[in-house]
Structure formats: C-alpha cells, structure tokens
C-alpha positions as CSV (number, residue, x, y, z in Angstrom):
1,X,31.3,21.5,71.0
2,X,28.8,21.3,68.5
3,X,28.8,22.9,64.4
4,X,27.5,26.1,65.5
5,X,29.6,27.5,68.5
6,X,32.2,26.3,66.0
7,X,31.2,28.3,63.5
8,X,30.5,31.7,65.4
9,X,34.3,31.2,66.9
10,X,35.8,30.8,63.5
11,X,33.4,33.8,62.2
12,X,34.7,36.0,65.0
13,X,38.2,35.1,64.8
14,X,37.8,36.1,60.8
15,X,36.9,39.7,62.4
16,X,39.3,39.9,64.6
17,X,42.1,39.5,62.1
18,X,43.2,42.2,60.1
19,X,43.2,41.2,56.4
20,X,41.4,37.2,57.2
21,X,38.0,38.3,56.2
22,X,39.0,39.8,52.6
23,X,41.1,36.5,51.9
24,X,38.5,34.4,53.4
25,X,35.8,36.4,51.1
26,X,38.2,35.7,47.4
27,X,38.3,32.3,48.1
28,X,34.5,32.1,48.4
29,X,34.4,34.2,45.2
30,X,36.9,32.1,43.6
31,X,35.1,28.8,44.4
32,X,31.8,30.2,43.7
33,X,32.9,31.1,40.0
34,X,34.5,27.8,39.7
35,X,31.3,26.2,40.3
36,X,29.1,28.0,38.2
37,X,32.0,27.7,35.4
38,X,32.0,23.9,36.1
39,X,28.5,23.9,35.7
40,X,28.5,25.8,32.7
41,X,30.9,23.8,31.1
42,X,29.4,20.7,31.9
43,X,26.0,21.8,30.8
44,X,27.3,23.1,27.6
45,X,29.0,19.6,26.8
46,X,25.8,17.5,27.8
47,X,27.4,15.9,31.3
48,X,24.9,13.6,32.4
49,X,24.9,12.7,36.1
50,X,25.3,9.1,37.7
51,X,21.9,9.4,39.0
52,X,19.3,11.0,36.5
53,X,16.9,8.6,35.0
54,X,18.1,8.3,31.2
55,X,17.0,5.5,28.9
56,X,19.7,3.1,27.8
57,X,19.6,1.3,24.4
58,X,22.5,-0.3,22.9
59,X,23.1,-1.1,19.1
60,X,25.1,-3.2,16.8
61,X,27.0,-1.3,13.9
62,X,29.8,-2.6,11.4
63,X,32.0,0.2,12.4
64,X,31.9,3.6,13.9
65,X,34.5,5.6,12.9
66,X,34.9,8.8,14.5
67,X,33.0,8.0,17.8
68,X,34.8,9.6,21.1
69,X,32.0,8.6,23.8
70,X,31.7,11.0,27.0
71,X,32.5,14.1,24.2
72,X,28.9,14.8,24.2
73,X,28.4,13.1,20.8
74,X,24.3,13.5,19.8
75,X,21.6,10.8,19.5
76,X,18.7,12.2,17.3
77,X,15.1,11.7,16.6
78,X,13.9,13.6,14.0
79,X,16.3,15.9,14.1
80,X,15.5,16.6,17.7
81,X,18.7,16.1,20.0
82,X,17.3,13.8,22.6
83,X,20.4,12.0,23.6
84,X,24.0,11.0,23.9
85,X,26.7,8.2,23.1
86,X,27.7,7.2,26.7
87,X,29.9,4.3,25.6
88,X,31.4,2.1,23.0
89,X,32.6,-1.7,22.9
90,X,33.2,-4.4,20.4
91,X,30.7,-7.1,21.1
92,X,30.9,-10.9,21.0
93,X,30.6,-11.2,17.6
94,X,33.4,-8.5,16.9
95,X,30.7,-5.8,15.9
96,X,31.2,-2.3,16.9
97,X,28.5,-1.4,19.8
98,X,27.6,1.5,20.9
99,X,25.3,2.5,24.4
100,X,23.0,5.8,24.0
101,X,21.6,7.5,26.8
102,X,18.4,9.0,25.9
103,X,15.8,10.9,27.5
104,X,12.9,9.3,28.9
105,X,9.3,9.5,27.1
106,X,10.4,8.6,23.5
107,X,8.7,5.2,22.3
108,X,11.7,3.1,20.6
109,X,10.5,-0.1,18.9
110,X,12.7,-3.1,17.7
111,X,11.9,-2.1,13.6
112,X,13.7,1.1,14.8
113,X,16.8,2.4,12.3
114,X,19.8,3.7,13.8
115,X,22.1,5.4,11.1
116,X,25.7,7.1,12.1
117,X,26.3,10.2,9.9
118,X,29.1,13.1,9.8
119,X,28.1,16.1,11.6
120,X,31.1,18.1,9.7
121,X,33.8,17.5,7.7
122,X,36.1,17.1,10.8
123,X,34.4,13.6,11.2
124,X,32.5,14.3,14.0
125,X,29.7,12.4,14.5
126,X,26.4,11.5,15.4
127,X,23.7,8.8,15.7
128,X,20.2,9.7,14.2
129,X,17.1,7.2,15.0
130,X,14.1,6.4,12.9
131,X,12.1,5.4,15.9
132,X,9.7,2.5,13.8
133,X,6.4,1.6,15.4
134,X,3.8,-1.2,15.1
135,X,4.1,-4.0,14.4
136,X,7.0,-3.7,16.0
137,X,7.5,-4.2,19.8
138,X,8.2,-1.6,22.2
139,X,12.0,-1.8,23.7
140,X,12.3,-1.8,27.2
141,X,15.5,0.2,28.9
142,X,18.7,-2.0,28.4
143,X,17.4,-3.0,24.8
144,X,19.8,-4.1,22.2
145,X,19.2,-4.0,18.3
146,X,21.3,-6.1,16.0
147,X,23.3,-5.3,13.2
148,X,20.4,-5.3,10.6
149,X,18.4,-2.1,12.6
150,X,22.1,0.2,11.7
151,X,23.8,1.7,9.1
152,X,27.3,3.4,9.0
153,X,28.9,5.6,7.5
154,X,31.1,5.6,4.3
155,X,34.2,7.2,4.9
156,X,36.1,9.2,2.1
157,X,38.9,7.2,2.6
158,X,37.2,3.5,2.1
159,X,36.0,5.5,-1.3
160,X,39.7,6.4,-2.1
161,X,41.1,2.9,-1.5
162,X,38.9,1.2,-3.7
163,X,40.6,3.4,-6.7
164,X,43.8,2.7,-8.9
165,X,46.4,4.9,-9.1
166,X,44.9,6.0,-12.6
167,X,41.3,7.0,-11.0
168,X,43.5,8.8,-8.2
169,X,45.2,10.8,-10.3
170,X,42.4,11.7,-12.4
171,X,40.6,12.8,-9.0
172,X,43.4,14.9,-8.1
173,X,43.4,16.4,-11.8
174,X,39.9,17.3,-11.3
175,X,40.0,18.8,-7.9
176,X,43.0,21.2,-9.1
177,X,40.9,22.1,-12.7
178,X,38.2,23.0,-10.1
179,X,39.5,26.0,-9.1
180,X,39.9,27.1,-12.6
181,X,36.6,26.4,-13.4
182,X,35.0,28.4,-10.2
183,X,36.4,31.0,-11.1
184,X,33.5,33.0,-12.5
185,X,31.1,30.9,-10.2
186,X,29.7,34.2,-9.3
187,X,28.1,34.6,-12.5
188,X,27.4,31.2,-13.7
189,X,26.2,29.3,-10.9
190,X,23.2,31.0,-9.5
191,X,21.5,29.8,-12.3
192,X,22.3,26.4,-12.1
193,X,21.9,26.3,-8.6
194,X,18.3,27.5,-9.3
195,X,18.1,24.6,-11.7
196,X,19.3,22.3,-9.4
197,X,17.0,24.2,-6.7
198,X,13.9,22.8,-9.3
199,X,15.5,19.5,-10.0
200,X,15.5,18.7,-6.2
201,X,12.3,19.4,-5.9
202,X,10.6,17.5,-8.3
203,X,13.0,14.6,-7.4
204,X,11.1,14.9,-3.4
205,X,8.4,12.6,-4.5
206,X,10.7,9.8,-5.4
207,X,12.7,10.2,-2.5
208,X,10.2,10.1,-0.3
209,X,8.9,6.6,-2.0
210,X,13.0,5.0,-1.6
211,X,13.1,6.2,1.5
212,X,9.6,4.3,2.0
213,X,10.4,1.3,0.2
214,X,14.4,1.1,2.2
215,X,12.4,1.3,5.6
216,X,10.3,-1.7,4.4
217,X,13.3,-3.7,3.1
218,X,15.1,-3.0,6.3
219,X,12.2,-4.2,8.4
220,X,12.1,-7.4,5.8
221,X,15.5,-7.8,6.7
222,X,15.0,-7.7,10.3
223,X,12.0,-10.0,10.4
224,X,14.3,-12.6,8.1
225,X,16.8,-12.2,10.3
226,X,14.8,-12.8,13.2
227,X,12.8,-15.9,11.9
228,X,16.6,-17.6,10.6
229,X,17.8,-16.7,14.4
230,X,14.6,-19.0,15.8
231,X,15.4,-21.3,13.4
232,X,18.9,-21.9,13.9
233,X,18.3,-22.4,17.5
234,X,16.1,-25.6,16.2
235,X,19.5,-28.1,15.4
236,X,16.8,-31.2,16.0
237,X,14.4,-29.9,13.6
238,X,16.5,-28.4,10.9
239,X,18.4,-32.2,11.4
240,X,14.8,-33.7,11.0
241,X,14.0,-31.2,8.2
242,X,17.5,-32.1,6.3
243,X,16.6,-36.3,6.5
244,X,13.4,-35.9,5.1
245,X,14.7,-33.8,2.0
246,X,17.6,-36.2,1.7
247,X,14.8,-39.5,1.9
248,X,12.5,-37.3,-0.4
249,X,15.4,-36.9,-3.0
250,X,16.4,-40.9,-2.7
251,X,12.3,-41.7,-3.1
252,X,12.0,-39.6,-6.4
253,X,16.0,-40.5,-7.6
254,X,15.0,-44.1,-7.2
255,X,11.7,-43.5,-9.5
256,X,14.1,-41.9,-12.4
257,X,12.9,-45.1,-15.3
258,X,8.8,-44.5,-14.4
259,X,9.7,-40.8,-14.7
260,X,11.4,-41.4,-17.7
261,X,8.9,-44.2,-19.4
262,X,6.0,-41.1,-18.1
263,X,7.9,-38.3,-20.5
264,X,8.2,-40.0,-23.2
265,X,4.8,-41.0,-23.5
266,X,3.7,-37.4,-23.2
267,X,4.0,-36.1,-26.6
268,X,1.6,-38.8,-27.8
269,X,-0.8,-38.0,-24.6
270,X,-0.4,-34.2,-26.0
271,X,-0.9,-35.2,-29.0
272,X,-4.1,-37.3,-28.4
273,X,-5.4,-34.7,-26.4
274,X,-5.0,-32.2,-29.1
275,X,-7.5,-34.1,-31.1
276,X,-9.7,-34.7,-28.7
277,X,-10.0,-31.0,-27.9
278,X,-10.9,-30.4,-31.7
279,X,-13.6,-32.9,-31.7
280,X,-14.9,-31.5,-28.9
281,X,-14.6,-28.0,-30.5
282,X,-16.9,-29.8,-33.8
283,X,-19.4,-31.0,-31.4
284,X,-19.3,-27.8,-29.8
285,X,-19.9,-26.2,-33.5
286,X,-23.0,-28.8,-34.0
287,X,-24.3,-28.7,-30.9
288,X,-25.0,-24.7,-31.0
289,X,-27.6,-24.7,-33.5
290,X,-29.9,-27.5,-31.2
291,X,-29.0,-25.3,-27.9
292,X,-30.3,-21.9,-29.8
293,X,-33.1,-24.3,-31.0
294,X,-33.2,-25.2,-27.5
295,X,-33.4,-21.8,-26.2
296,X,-35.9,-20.9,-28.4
297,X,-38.5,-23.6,-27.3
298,X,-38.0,-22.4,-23.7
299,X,-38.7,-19.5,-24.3
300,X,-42.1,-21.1,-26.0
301,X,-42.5,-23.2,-23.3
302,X,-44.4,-21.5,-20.6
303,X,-47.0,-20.5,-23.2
304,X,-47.5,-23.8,-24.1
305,X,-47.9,-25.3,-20.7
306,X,-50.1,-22.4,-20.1
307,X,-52.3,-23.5,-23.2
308,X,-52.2,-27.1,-22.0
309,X,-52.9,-25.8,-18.6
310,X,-56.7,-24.5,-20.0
311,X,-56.8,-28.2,-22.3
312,X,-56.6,-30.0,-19.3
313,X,-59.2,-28.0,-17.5
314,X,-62.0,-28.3,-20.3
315,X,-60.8,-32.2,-20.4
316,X,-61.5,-32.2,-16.7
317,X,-65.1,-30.7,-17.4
318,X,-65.8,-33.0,-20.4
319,X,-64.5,-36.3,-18.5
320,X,-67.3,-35.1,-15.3
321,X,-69.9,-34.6,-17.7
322,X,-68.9,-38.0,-19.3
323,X,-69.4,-40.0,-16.2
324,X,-73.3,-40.4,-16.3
325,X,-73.5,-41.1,-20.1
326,X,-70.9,-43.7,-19.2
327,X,-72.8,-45.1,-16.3
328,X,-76.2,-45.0,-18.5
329,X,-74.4,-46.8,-21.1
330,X,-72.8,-49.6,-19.0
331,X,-75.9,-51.8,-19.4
332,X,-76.1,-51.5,-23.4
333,X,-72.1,-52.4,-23.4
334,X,-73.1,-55.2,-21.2
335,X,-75.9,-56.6,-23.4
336,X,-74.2,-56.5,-26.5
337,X,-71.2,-58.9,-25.1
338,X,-72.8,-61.5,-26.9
339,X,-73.4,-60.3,-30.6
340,X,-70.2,-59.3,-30.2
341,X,-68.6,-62.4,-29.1
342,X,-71.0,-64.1,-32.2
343,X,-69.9,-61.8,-34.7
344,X,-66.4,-63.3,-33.9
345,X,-67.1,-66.3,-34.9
346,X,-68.8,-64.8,-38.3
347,X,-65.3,-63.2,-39.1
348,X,-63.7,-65.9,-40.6
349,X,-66.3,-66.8,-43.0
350,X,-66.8,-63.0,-44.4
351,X,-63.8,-62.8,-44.9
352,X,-63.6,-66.0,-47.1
353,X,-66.7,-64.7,-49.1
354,X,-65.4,-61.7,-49.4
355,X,-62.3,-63.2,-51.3
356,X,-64.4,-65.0,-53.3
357,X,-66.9,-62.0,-54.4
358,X,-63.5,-60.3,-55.9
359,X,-64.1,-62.1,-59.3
360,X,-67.4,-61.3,-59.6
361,X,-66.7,-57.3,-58.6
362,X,-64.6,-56.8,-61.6
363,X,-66.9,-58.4,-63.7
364,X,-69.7,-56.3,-62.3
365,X,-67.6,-53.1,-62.3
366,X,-67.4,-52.6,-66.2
367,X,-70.8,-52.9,-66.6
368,X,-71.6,-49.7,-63.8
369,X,-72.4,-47.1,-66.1
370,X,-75.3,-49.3,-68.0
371,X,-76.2,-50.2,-64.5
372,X,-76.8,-46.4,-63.5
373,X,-78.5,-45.3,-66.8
374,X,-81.0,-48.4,-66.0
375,X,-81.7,-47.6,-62.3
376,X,-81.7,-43.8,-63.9
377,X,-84.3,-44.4,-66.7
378,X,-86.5,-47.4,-64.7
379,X,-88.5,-46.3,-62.3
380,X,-89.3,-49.7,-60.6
381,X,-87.6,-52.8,-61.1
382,X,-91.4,-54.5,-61.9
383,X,-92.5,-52.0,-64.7
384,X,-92.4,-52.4,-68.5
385,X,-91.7,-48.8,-69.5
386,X,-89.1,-46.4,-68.4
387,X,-89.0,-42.6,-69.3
388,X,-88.6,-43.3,-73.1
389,X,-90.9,-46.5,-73.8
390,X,-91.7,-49.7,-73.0
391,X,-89.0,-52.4,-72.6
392,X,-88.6,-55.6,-72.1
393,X,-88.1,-56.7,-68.7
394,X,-85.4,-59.3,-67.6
395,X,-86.6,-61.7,-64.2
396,X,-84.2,-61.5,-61.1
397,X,-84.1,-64.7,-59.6
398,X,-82.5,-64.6,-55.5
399,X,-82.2,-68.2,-54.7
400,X,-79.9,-70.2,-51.5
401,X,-77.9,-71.7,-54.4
402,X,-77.1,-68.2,-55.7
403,X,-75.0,-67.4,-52.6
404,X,-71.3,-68.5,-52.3
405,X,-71.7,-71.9,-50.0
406,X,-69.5,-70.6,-47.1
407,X,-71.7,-67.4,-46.9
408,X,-74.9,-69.6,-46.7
409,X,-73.2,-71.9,-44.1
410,X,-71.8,-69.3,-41.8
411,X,-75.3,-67.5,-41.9
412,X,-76.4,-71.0,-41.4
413,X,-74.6,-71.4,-38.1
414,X,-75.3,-68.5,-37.0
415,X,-77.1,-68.2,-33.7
416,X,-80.2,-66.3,-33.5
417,X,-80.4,-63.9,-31.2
C-alpha cells in the first residue's frame, strides 16, 4: 500500500468520525503557530543554521568579559551589524578567543582591529571591526588574528580595585553629593551641555588624527610582532647572530689600551687641528683679494685674446709679405759672412785702442767750446781769415806714427777685401 491510498483512508476515516476532523484541524493550527513562533524567535535572536555559508574568523583577546556565545551577541563593521559570536575558548597560550560568524562579501585583512565594547550598562556586549586594507593581506575563511589586532574592554570594577579605601570613599562621597548637585540640572545644564556640544566639536579634528595615529601604531605593532615571530623561529641564526656580538665585543674589549693611548692623544689632535683651521681661514683672508683680482682678469680676458686674435692675423700678413724680401736678401747675408767673420778678428784690437784714446778724450773734451767757435768762425781749415780777420793758421800733421800702435797694426793685419 503505497503513501497515497494511505492518506485518502486516513482522510476519510477523519470524516467519518464525529469530532476527529476539528481535533485533527487544532493540532495543525497549534503546530503551524509553533513554527512560525519558532521562526520568529529564532530570527529575532540571529539563529544561524548548520548549513548557510557564513565567514568564520577567529581572534585573540586578553579577556572578554561579558561574552555568552549563541545569545546572538553582534560583530560590527562600521556600525553595520554583519555578524555574530558563535563561540568562545581559551587558546594555547591561555588567551581568551573568540569565533565570529560573519556574512559573506566583507573584505577582512590581517592589519584589521577587533575592539570588544559594552552595548549597555548590563555588560552586554559586542565585537566592532576596523576592517584594515592594503598593505595588508586578505584573510581567507578560518583566519585567526593575534592578540595585537584586539582590544578589550575596561571593566568598572578593574577601575575600582586599583583604588584605596580613601579614593573609594571619596567616590562614593561624590556619587551621593551628585544628587544634590542635579538638582536644578534643569536650569543649569543645557547650557553647559551646549558648551560641551561646541567643545566636542572642535575637539573632532584631533580625534580624528589619534584615532589615525593609534591605527598606525597598532599596525607597527602588528608588523613588529610579526617580524620578532619569523625571527624567533630562526634559533640557528639568532645563535649565529649572538657569537658574533659576543666575538665583536671580545675583539674591541681586547683593543681597550690602543683605544685608550687613541683618546688621549685627541685633545692635542683637536687642538692641532684648531690651528690649522685658522691658518687656513688667514690664507683664505689673503687669498680673496688675488681670486677677485683673478676674477676680474677673466672677465678681461676674452677681450684680450680677441685683440691678440687680430695681432696674430696682421703678423700672419706681415710674416707672408716678409718671405720674398727674405729670400732676395739671402744672397747679401750670404756675401757678407766674411767681413763679418774679419771684423771679428778687428774686435780685440778696437777695443784696446779705444781704452787707450780715453786719456786723450778728456784732454780733448775741455777744450770743445774753443773747438766749435773755431770750426764756427773758420770757414776752411786752409784759409787765413775767418769772419772777423785774418789769423794765423796752425799746420795739422796726420802721420802713421800719430796713431796708437795697436790701431796701426790691427788695420795693418787686416785683410783686404
């Protein structure tokens, strides 16, 4: 017998019993509502089935107080509810961890912040996420971020246990004098709440630049943390890095007397130094008038090459118009080798002569003037008058003997050419 000849029996059997159908039709009813109620219910507190697709990520925090996973407890991105806290555990290293299922399509990369915050005063809570973004990596489903990627909250009662009895007291003395002095908050704190209102917002800016510069420590933090995590998985080279310090430190202990002998024989090195820098400074002083002297003439000098440039071509012109005299004049240079090679031999004797003919210069010298007026007032050397009258006439005798000998024998040997 197969589902359906089943059913129509048990369908006309309801029929045929008085009273069967109505009961038949409140249980429906009654397991209908419970359904939709169930549904509801479960909808309303954020039941997520075994089999929908939800994005897992895991985190590390110090502690999470007030977390009651499977209550429906909210995981937000910007404020946007996208999530829930499926499940809590203390991990390996005796942090608190939490799992968040989240809905798909959100982009969550490891420089992502995770903060736990109050949702009331009842302690309720909930996990907001500052999603990060490059340079960070994308996280892939099952991702878990360590302890520096969280922050937790402070509870009122951590505050409270950090007092003395004295600060205690003097909190509870201020929480009763409270109520004394709200008591005309109606009229006295608008206006300070509009100051405050002001304050705030002038205080946005600076906010907004903590809140810039606490996202970039946090990622610092996590990139440190990250970079000592590869490196103390390194024992050999941290082991290798820790010998060479250690022989580096022996090398330069063992060099402590030449490091020693070197400082003290630095003040004089200063000191020597000092003086050369201010003889350097004088020559400096000295050598500034030569370099403007310097500068100037460089400034002169492309004039004057350009002058010398024209010497050089009316030079050029006279030198080419030089040539033929030269070549004419060749022969003439050529026959006059000879005189020239005999007046070489004539030197010596001149200038013996001439030594000799010094006596008889100053002799002749003081008797110049009577010698002009005669050559003045004679008119020839053989008359016997001059302009005046006659005179009488003295006889000028040139003889071989009246020459100095070496004169007479140097003309004497003399060729004749």
């Amino acid at each position: 017998m197969n589902l359906k000849t089943r059913l129509q029996r048990n369908i006309a059997r309801i029929k045929r019993e008085p009273g069967l159908g109505r009961n038949v039709a409140a249980i429906v009813a009654a397991v209908v509502l419970a359904v939709a109620a169930g549904a509801w219910v479960l909808g309303n507190e954020r039941f997520t089935p075994p089999w929908a697709n939800k994005f897992q990520l895991s985190a590390e925090f110090a502690a999470t107080p007030g977390i009651s996973p499977g209550n429906g407890q909210e995981v937000r991105i910007a404020g946007v509810i996208v999530g829930q806290i499926s499940k809590a555990s203390v991990g390996s290293d005796g942090h608190a961890q939490l799992q968040m299922s989240i809905d798909p399509g959100y982009k969550i990369y490891n420089n992502a912040v995770l903060v736990l915050q109050p949702k009331s005063l009842l302690n309720e809570m909930f996990v907001t996420i500052n999603p990060g973004g490059p340079p960070g990596t994308l996280l892939k489903s099952g991702a878990v971020l360590p302890l520096t990627n969280t922050q937790s909250p402070i509870q009122v009662d951590e505050v409270l246990s950090s007092l003395n009895d004295n600060a205690r007291g003097a909190i509870t003395a201020l929480v009763q004098q409270a109520d004394v002095a709200l008591a005309n908050s109606a009229s006295n704190l608008p206006p300070g709440v509009q100051a405050t209102n002001v304050f705030l917002q002038r205080l946005q800016p600076v906010v907004s630049a903590l809140q810039t510069r606490r996202a970039s420590i946090r990622q610092l933090v996590t990139s440190l943390g990250q970079i000592f995590s590869a490196v103390g998985g390194d024992d050999s080279r941290i082991t290798r890095l820790a010998a060479n310090l250690q022989s580096t430190l022996a090398t330069v202990g063992s060099q402590d007397g030449a490091l020693k002998a070197t400082l003290s024989e630095l003040p004089g090195f200063v000191q020597t130094l000092g003086s050369s820098t201010a003889a350097v400074q004088g020559l400096s002083a000295q050598l500034q008038p030569t370099l403007n002297n310097l500068k100037a003439a460089s400034s002169m000098l492309p004039d004057t090459l350009g002058k010398l440039t024209g010497t050089a071509h009316t030079l050029q012109t006279t030198i080419s118009e030089l040539k033929p005299f030269a070549a004419q004049a060749q022969p003439l240079f050529a026959g006059l080798s000879p005189v020239v090679s005999g007046l070489q031999a004539s030197v010596p004797s001149l200038i013996t002569t001439s030594r000799q003919l010094d006596p008889i210069t100053s002799l002749a010298t003081a008797d110049l003037p009577d010698l002009g007026a005669f050559m003045i007032n004679t008119a020839s050397i053989s008359a016997l008058k001059d302009g005046n009258a006659g005179v009488i006439r003295a006889l000028l005798v040139l003889a071989p003997t009246s020459l100095p000998t070496n004169l007479s024998a140097g003309l004497a040997s003399t060729p004749a050419h």
